[in-house]
C-alpha positions as CSV (number, residue, x, y, z in Angstrom):
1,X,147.6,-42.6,-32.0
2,X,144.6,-44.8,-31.6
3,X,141.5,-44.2,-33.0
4,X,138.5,-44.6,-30.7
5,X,135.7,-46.1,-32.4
6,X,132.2,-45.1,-30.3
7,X,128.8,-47.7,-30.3
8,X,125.2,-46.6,-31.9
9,X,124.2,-47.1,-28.1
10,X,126.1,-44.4,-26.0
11,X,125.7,-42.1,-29.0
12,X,121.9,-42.2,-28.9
13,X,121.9,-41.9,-25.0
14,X,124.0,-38.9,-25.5
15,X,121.5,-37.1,-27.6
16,X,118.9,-37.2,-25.3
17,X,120.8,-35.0,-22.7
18,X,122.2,-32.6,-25.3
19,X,118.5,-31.9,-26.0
20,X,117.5,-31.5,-22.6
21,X,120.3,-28.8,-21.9
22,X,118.7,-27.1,-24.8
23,X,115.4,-27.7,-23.4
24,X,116.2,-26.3,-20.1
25,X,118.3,-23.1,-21.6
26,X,115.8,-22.7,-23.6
27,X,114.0,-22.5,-20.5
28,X,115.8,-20.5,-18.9
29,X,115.9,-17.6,-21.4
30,X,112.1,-17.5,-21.8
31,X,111.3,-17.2,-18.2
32,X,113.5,-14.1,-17.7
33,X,113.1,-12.5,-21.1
34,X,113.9,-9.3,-22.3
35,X,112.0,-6.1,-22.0
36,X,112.0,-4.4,-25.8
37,X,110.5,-1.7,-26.5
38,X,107.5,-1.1,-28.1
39,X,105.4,0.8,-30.9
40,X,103.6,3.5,-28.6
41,X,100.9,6.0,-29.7
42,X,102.1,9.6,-30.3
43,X,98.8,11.6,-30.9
44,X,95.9,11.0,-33.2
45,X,93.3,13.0,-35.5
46,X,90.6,13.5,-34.2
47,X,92.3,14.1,-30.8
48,X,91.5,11.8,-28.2
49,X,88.4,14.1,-26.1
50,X,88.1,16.3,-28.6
51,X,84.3,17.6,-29.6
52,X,83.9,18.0,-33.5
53,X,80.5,19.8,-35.1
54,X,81.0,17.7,-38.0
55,X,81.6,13.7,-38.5
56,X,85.2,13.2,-39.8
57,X,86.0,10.8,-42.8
58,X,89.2,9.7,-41.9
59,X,91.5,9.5,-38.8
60,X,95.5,9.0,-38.5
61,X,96.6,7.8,-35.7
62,X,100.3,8.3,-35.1
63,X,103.2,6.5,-33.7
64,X,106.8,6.4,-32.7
65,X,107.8,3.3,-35.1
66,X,106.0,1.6,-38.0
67,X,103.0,-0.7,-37.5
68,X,100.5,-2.9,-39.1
69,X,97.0,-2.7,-38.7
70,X,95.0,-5.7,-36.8
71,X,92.0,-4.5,-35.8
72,X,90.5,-1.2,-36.3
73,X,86.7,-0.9,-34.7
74,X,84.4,2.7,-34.3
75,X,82.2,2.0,-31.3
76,X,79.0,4.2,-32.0
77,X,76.7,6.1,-29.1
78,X,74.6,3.3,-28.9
79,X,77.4,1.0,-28.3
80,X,77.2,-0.8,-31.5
81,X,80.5,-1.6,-33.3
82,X,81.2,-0.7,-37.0
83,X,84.6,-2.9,-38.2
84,X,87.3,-1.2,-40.8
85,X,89.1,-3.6,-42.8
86,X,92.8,-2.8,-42.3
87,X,93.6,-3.5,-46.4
88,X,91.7,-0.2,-46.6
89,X,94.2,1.5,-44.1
90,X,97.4,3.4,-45.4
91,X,100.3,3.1,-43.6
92,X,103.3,5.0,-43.2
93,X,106.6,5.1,-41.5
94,X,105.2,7.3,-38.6
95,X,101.5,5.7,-38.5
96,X,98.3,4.6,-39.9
97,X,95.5,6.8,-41.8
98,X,92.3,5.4,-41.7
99,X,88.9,6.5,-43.8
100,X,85.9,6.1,-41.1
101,X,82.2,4.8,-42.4
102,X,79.4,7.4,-42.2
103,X,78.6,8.0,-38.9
104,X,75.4,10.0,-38.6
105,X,74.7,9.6,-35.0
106,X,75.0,12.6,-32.5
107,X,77.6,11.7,-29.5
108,X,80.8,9.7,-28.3
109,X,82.6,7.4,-30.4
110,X,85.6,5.7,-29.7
111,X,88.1,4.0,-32.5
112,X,89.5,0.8,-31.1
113,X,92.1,-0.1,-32.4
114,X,95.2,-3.2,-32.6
115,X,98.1,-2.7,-34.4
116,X,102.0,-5.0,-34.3
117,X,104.5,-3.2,-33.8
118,X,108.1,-4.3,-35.6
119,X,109.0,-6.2,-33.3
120,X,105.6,-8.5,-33.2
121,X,104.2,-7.3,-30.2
122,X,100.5,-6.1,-30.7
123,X,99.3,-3.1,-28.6
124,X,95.7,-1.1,-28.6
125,X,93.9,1.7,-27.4
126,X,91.1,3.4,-28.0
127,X,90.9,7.1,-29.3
128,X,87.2,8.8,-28.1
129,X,85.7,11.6,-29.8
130,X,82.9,13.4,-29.8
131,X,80.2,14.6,-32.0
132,X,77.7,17.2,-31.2
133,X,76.1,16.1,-27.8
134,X,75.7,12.5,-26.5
135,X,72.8,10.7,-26.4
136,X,71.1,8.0,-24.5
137,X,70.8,4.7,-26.1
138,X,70.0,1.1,-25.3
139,X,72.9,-0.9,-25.1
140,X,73.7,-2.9,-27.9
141,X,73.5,-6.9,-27.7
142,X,77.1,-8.4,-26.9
143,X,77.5,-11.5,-29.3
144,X,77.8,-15.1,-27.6
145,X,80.2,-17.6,-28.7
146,X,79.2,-20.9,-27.3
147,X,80.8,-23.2,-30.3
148,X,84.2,-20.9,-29.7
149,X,84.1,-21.3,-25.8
150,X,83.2,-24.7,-25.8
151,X,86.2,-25.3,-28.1
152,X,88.4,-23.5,-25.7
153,X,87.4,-25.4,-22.6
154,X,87.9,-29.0,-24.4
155,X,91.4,-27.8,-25.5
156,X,92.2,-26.8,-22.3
157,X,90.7,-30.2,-20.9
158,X,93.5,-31.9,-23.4
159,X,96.3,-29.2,-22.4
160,X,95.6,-30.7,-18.7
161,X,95.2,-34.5,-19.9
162,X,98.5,-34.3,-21.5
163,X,100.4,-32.6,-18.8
164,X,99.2,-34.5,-15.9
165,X,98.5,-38.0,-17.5
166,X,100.9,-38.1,-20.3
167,X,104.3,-36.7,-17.9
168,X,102.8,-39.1,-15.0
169,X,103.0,-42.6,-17.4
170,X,106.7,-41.1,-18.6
171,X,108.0,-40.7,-14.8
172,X,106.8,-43.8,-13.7
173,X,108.2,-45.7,-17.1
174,X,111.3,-44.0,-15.7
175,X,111.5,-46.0,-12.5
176,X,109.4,-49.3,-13.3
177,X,109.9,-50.4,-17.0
178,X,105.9,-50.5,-18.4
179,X,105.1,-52.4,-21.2
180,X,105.1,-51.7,-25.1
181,X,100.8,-51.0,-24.3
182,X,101.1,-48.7,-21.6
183,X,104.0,-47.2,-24.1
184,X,101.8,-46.6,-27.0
185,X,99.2,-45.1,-24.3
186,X,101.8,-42.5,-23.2
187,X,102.9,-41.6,-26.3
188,X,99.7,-40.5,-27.1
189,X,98.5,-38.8,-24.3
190,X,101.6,-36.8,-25.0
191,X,100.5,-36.2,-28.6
192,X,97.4,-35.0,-27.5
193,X,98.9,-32.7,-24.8
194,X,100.9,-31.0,-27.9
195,X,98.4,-30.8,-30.3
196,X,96.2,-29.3,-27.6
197,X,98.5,-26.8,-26.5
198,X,99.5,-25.5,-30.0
199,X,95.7,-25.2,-30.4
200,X,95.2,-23.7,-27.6
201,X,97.5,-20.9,-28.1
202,X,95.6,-20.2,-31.2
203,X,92.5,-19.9,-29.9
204,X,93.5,-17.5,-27.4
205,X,94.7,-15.6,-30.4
206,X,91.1,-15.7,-32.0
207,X,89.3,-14.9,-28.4
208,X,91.3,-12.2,-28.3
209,X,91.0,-11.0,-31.3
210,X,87.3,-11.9,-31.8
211,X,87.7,-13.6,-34.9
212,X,86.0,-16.9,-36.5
213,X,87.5,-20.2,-36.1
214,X,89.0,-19.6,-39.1
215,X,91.4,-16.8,-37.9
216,X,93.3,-20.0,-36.4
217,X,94.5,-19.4,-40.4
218,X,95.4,-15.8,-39.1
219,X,99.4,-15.3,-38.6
220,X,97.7,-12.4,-36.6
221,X,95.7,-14.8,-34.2
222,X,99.2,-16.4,-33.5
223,X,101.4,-13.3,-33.4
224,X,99.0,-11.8,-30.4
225,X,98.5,-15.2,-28.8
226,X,102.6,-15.4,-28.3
227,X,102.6,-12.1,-27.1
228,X,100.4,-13.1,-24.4
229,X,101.6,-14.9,-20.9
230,X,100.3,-18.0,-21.8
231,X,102.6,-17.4,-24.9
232,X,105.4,-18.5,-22.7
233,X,103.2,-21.0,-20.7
234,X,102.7,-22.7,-23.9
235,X,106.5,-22.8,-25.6
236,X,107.5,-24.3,-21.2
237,X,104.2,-27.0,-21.8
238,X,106.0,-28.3,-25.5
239,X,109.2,-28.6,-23.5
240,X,108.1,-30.4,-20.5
241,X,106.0,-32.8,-23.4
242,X,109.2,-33.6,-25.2
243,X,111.1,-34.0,-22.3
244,X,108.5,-37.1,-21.1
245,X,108.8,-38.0,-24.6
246,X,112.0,-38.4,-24.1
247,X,111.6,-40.9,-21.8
248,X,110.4,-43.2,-23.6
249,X,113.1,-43.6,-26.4
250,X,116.1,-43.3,-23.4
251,X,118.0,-46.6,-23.2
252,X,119.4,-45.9,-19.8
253,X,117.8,-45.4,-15.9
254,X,119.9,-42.5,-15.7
255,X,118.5,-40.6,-19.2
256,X,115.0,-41.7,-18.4
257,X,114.6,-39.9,-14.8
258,X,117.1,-37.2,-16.0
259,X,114.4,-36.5,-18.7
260,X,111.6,-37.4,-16.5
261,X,112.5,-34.8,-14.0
262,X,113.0,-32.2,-15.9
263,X,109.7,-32.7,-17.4
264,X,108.2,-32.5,-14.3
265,X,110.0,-29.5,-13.3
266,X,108.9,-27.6,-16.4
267,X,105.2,-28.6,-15.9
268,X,105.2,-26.6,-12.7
269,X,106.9,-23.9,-14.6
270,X,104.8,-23.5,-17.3
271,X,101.4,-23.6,-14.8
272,X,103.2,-20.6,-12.9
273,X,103.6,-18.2,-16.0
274,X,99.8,-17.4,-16.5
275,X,96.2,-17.7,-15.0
276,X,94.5,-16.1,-12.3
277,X,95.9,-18.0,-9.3
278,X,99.8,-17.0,-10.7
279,X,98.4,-13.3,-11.1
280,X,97.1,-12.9,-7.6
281,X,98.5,-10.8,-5.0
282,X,101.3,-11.4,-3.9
283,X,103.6,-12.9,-6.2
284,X,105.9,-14.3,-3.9
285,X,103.7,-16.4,-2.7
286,X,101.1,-17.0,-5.9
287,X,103.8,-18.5,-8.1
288,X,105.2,-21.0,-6.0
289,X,101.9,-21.9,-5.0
290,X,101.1,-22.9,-8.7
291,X,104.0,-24.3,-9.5
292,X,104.0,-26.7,-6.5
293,X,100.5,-27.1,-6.5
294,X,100.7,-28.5,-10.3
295,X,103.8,-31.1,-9.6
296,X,101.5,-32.4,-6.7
297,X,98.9,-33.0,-9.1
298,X,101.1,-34.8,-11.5
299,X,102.5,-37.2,-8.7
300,X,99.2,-37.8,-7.5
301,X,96.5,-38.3,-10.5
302,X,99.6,-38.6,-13.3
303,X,100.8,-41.7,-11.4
304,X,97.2,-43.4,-11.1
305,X,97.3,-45.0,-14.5
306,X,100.2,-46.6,-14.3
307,X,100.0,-47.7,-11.1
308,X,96.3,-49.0,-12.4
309,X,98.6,-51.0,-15.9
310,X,101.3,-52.4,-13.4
311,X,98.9,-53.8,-10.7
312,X,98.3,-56.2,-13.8
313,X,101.5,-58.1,-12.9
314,X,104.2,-58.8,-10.8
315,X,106.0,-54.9,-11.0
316,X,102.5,-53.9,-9.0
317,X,103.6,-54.3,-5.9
318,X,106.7,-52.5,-6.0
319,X,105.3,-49.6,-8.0
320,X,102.2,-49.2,-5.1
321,X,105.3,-49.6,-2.4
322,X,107.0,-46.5,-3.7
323,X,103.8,-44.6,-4.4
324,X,102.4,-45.6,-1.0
325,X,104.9,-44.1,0.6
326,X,105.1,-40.9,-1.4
327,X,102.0,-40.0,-1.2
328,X,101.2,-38.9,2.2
329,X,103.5,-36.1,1.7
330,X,102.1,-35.4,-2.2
331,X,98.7,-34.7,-0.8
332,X,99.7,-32.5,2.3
333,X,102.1,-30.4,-0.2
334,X,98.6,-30.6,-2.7
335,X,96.4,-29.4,0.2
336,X,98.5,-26.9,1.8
337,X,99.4,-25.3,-2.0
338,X,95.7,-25.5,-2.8
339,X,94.9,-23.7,0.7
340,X,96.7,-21.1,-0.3
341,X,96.1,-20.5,-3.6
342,X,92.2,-19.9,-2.4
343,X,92.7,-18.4,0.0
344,X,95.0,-15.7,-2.4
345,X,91.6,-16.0,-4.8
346,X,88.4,-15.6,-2.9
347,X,87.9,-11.8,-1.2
348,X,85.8,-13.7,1.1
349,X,83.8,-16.6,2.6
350,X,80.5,-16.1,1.0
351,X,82.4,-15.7,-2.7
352,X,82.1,-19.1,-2.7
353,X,78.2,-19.6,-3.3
354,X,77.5,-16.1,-4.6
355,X,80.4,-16.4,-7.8
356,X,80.4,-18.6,-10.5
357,X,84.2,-19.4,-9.5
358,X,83.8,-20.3,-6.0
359,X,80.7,-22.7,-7.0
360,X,83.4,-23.7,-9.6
361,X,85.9,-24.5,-6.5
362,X,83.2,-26.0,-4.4
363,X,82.0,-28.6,-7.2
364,X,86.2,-29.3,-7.5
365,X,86.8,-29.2,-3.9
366,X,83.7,-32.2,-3.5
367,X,85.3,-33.8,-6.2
368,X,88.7,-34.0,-4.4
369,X,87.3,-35.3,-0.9
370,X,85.5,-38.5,-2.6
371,X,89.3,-38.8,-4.5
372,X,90.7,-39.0,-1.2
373,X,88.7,-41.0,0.2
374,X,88.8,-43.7,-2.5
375,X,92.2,-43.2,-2.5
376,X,92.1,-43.7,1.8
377,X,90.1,-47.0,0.9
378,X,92.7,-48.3,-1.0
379,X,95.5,-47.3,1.1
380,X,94.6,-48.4,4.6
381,X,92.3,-51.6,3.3
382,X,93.5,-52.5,0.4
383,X,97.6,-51.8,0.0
384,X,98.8,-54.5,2.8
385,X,97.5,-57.2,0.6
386,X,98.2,-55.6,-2.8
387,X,101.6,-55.3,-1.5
388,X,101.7,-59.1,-0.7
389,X,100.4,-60.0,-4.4
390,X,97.3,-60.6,-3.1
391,X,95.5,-61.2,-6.5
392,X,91.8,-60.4,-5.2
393,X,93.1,-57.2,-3.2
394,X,95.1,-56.1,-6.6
395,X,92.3,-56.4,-8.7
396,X,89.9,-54.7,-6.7
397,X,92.7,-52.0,-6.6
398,X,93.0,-51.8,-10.0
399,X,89.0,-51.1,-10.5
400,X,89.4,-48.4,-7.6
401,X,92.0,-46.6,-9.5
402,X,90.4,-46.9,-12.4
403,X,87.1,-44.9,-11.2
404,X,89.7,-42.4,-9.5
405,X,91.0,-41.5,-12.9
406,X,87.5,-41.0,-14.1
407,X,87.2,-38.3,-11.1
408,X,90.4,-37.0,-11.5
409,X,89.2,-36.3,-15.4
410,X,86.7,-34.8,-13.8
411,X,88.4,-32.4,-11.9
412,X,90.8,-31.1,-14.6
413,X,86.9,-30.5,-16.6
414,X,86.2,-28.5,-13.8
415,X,89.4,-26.6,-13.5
416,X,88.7,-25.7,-17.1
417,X,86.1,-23.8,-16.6
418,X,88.0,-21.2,-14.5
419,X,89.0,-19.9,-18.1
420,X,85.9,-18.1,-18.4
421,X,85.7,-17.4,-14.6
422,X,88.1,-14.6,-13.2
423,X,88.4,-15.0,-9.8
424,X,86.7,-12.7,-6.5
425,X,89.2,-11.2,-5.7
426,X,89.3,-9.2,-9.2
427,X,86.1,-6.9,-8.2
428,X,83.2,-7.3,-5.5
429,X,80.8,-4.7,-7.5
430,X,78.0,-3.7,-5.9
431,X,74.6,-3.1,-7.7
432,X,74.0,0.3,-9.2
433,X,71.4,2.2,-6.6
434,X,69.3,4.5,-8.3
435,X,68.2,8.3,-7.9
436,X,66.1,11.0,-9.5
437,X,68.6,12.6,-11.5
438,X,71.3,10.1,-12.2
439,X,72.6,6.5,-11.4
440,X,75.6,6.0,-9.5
441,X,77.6,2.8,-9.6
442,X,79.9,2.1,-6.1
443,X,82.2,-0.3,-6.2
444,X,84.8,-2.0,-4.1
445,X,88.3,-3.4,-5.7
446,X,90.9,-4.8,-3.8
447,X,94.0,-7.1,-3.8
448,X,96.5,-8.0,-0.5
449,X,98.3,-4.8,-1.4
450,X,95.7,-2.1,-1.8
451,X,91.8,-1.5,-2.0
452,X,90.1,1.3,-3.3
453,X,86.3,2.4,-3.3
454,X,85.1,3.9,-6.8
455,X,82.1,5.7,-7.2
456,X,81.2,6.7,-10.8
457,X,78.8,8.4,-12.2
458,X,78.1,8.1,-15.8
459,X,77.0,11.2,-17.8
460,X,73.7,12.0,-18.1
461,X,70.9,14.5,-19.8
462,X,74.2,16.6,-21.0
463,X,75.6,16.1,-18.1
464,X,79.9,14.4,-18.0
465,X,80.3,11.9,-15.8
466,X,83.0,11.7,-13.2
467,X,84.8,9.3,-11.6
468,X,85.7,9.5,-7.7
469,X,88.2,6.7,-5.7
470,X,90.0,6.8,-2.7
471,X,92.6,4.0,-2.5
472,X,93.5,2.5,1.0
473,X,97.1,0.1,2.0
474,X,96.2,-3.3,3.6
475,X,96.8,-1.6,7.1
476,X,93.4,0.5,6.3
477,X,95.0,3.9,6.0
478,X,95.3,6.6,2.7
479,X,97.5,4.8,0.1
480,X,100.2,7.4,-1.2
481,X,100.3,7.3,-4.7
482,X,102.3,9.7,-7.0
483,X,100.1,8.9,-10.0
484,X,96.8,6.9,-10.9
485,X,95.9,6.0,-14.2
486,X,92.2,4.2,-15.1
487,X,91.6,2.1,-17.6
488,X,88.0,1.3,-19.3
489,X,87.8,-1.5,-21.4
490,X,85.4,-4.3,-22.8
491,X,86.8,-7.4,-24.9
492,X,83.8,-8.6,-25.8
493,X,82.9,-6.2,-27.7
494,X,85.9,-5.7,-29.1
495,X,86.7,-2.3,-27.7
496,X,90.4,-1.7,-26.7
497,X,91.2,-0.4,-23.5
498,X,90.8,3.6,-23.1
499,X,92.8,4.9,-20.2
500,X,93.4,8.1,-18.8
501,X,94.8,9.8,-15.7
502,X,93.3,11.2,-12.2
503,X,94.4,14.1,-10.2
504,X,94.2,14.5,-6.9
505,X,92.0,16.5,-4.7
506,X,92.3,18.6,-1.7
507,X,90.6,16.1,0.5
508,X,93.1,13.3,-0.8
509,X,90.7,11.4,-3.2
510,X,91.3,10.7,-6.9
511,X,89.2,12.4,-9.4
512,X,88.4,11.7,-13.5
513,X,85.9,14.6,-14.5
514,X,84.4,14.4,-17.9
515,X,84.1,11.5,-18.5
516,X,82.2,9.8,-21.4
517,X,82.1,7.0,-23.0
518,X,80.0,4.7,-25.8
519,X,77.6,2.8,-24.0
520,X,77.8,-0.8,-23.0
521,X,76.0,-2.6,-20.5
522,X,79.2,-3.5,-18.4
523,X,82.7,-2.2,-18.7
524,X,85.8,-3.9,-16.8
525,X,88.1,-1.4,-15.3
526,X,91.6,-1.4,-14.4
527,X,93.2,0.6,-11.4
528,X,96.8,1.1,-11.7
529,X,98.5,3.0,-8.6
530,X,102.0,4.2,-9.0
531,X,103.4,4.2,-5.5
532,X,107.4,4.4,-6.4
533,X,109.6,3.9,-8.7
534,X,109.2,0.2,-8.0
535,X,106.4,-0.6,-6.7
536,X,102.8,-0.6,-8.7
537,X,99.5,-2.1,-7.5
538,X,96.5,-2.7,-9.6
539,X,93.3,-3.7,-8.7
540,X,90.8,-4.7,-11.3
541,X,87.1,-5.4,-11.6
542,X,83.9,-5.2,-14.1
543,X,81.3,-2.2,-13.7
544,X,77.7,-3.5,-14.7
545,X,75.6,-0.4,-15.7
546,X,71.8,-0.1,-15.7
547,X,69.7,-0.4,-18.5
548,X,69.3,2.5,-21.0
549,X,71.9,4.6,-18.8
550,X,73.6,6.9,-20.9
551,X,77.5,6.9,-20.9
552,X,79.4,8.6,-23.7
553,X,83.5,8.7,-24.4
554,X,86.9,9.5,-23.1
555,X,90.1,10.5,-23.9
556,X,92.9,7.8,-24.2
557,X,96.0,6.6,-24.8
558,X,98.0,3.3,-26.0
559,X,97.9,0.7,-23.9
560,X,99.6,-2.5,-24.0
561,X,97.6,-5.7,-23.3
């Protein structure tokens, strides 16, 4: 028998591949995960609807396993919010009982509430009751967090920087060797990319939550974050990051492009798994778009700095051969992808200058044209030469690429801002018209799939408020749906969303009679149409309401976010 003795070198080269199989199971297992179940509401005291002659002290709400309190809010009738600190809350095995502050005003409440279940999924709901008759009230001012937004959008400025950037110096380390400067560089941009998406995730946590900056502290702001889409976005982003990190500490060609690819491959992954443009209608065609619309952007703008480093010295020209051949076909995938994903986004033409996301995409869109044509200037004056080592052509290059990373930072600032933007195609409400008795809001909601035209109109003088919609298929005609359910709801102020169902009437419309609700000045609704077994559409949108209109509360049920 002979013993084999094995070098340091192919021992370290084999530990990079073990931990991208991990990487990519790992993968894998998040993007199909498991449905579990979930902590669902039962039934409550004071019963969701119900009109009480007297205030109540406490309320229980009940469920079908135990859960922890998060967030527990009373909205009043004049749409202010009262908090309840959950250490005051009992809980039990079958649910949570909760003593209520004073509430001496006359008319609909609703408790909002956030609770995790056992298995660390949070779910809420609102519970509305009533209390004598409702009353008309001026809304109540919804708090603005600039310092917490602002923070949000530079985070999601370093996700992008360490996606793009940081993955593009890896893959193109994997094919031209850069040097220990340009290493450094990449390192860090990758640094930055994790740090920004861990922090990211955490802040999404305290949005939705509405917490201080210090809730980052909260294992609650965390627990909800995870539970979220970008949850998974986020765990695919700290793959694809180690993956190009891998790259650099690879000894072989073979390790470094195996890592390199896989990196990229996971960047488009994790883009696909959340945000607007991978939630629009349809799916098919929405997800793909991201995910190929992101690894366009990483082999365009990602491959700009390093192609700026090696134009520095003799690997230039070979680097700029590769990418000038690439590229063509990188910016007609980028173009085509981009087409589609705004055309799946904007509900029409004139969304463009009349929504803050389309004057988002036009200000991104101008940004894009003077990136091509900066990058045109150096391709069809400026590459023959560079390609000869042309050292005047190759530094002029090299400033040219250096001002089209400036734009191409640009552009992922830009893109940023979509995080407080939802697309068009969400709702196209129209503005509330006005009449001598009572104010009815129209508005029209619509995806590929469906459409449906709401009219609502909001209790008044003692009067409930009723809700009306007829939905419509793409081909124009009656959708036929076995079961609608509506959902109110209004982060902002922290109220959880309060859903109910509609029956149908003889002339084939949908109908929600009684309805009342705290007031707010806007509420975003939810439309979700159960047209079989396996199919579902839902069409969303926000409701603004007149001043000093006077809505009151609705019954509910748990919903999970």
């Amino acid at each position: 028998m002979h013993t084999v003795h094995l070098t340091g070198t192919p021992a370290r080269a084999g530990r990079p591949c073990i931990l991208v199989a991990l990487l990519c199971v790992l993968a894998v297992l998040l993007w199909a995960r498991p449905a579990f179940g979930h902590a669902s509401l039962l039934g409550s005291v004071p019963e969701a609807g119900s009109v009480l002659t007297a205030a109540p002290t406490q309320a229980r709400l009940r469920f079908n396993e135990p859960v922890s309190p998060l967030v527990l809010k009373i909205i009043q009738p004049d749409g202010g919010a009262r908090d309840i600190d959950p250490q005051h809350v009992q809980a039990s095995p079958d649910g949570l009982q909760i003593p209520l502050p004073r509430l001496p005003q006359q008319g609909a409440y609703a408790l909002s509430w956030r609770v995790v279940s056992a298995d660390g999924h949070p779910i809420g709901g609102s519970v509305a009751f009533s209390i004598g008759a409702g009353a008309a009230a001026p809304a109540a001012a919804e708090a603005a967090h600039y310092a917490r937004d602002a923070l949000i959008w530079l985070l999601r400025l370093g996700w992008y920087a360490g996606l793009f950037f940081g993955i593009g110096l890896a893959a193109a380390h994997s094919i031209h060797a850069s040097a220990g400067d340009t290493r450094r560089l990449g390192l860090r941009t990758l640094a930055l990319g994790a740090a920004a998406t861990l922090l990211s995730l955490g802040m999404l946590g305290v949005d939705a939550l509405d917490t201080p900056l210090s809730g980052l502290l909260a294992a609650n702001s965390w627990h909800t974050a995870i539970a979220t889409s970008f949850g998974l976005t986020a765990a695919l982003s700290l793959a694809a990051l180690a993956c190009a990190a891998m790259v650099w500490r690879a000894r072989t060609a073979f390790f470094k492009r195996l890592f390199a690819g896989s990196a990229l491959l996971l960047l488009g992954t994790a883009l696909a798994c959340s945000g607007h443009a991978s939630t629009a209608m349809p799916p098919w065609l929405a997800k793909p778009a991201v995910w190929l619309h992101g690894i366009a952007i990483m082999l365009w703008i990602g491959w700009l700095l390093p192609l700026a480093f090696a134009l520095r010295g003799p690997p230039g020209p070979a680097l700029l051969q590769g990418f000038s051949r690439t590229i063509p076909v990188v910016v007609a995938l980028l173009l085509v992808s981009g087409a589609i994903l705004t055309y799946l986004q904007l509900d029409r033409p004139a969304s463009l200058w009349q929504t803050a996301y389309g004057r988002i995409l036009m200000v991104k869109l101008a940004l894009v044209a003077l990136l091509l044509a900066l990058g045109a200037y150096n391709r069809y004056r400026l590459t023959r030469a560079a390609l000869k080592a042309d050292a005047a052509a190759m530094r002029s290059m090299r400033r040219i690429i250096y001002v089209e990373c400036a734009l191409a930072a640009a552009i992922l600032a830009v893109v940023a801002l979509w995080r407080f933007t939802p697309p068009p195609r969400a709702a196209e409400a129209a503005a509330p018209s006005s009449s001598t008795t009572a104010t009815h809001i129209a508005a029209h909601l619509h995806t590929d799939a469906a459409s449906a035209e709401l009219d609502w109109l909001p209790a008044w003088e003692g009067h409930p408020g009723r809700l009306t919609l007829r939905l419509h298929g793409p081909d124009g005609l009656a959708l036929a749906a076995q079961e609608v359910d509506v959902v109110f709801s209004n982060a902002s102020a922290g109220i959880e969303p309060i859903v109910f169902h509609a029956r149908r009437s003889a002339d084939g419309a949908w109908q929600v009679n009684h309805i009342e609700l705290p007031y707010q000045s806007s509420w975003d609704i939810r439309i979700e149409a159960l047209i079989s077994d396996f199919d579902r559409n839902t069409l969303e949108g926000r409701l603004q309401l007149p001043e000093r209109q006077s809505t009151q509360a609705i019954s509910t049920k748990e919903q999970h976010p």
